[in-house]
C-alpha positions as CSV (number, residue, x, y, z in Angstrom):
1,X,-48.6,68.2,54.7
2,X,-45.5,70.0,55.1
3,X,-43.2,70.0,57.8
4,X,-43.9,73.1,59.5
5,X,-47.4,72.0,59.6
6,X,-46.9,69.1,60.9
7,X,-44.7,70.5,63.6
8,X,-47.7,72.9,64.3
9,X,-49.8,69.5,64.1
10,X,-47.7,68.1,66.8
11,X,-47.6,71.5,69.0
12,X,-51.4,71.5,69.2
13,X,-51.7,67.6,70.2
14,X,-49.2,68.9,72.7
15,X,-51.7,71.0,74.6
16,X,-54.7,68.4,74.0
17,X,-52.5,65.6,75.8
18,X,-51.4,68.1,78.9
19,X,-55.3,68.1,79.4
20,X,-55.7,64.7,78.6
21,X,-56.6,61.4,80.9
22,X,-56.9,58.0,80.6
23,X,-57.4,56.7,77.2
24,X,-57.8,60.2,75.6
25,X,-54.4,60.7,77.0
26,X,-52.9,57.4,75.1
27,X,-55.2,58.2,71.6
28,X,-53.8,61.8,71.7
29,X,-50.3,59.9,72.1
30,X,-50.4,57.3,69.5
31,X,-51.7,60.9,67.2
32,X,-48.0,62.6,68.4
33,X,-46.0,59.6,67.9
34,X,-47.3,59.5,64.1
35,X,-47.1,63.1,63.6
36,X,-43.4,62.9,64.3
37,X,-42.6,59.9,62.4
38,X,-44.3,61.6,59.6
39,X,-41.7,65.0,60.3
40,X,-39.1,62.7,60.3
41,X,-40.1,60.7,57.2
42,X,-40.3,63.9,55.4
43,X,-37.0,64.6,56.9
44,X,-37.4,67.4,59.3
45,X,-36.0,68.0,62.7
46,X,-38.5,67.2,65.5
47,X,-38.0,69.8,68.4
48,X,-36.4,68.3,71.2
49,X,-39.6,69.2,73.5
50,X,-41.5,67.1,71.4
51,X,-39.6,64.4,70.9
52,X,-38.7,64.5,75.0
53,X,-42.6,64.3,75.4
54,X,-43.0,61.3,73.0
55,X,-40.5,59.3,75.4
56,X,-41.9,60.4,78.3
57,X,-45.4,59.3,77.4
58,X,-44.1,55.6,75.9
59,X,-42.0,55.2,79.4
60,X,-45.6,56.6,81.4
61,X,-47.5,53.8,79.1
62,X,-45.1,51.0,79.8
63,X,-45.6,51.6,83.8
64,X,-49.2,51.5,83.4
65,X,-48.4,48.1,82.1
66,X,-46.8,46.6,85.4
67,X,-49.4,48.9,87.3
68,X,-51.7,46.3,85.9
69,X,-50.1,43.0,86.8
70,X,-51.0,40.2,89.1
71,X,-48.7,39.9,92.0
């Protein structure tokens, strides 16, 4: 794949994950994050609306992680 179709890759999984719950959500996540690793491996720019969304889904994954701890 190029990049531009990877970008468009990445735009659709965009929309999929704004619909997304649960662990469709984090699937449709770990399918971004690889999808930009791949743009950036084939050295394009990710779009910084992208990349925002990658961090902000890692940081919403790690809270679910204390979410589920023991007190």
């Amino acid at each position: 794949m190029n990049i531009e179709e990877l970008i468009t890759q990445a735009t659709e999984l965009e929309a999929k994950i704004s619909d997304a719950t649960g662990d469709a959500r984090y699937d449709l996540h770990q399918k971004l994050h690889r999808t930009l690793e791949n743009i950036r491996l084939h050295g394009g720019k990710v779009p910084a609306h992208l990349r925002n969304l990658d961090l902000e889904l890692i940081d919403e994954e790690v809270e679910d992680q204390f979410d589920n701890m023991p007190i």
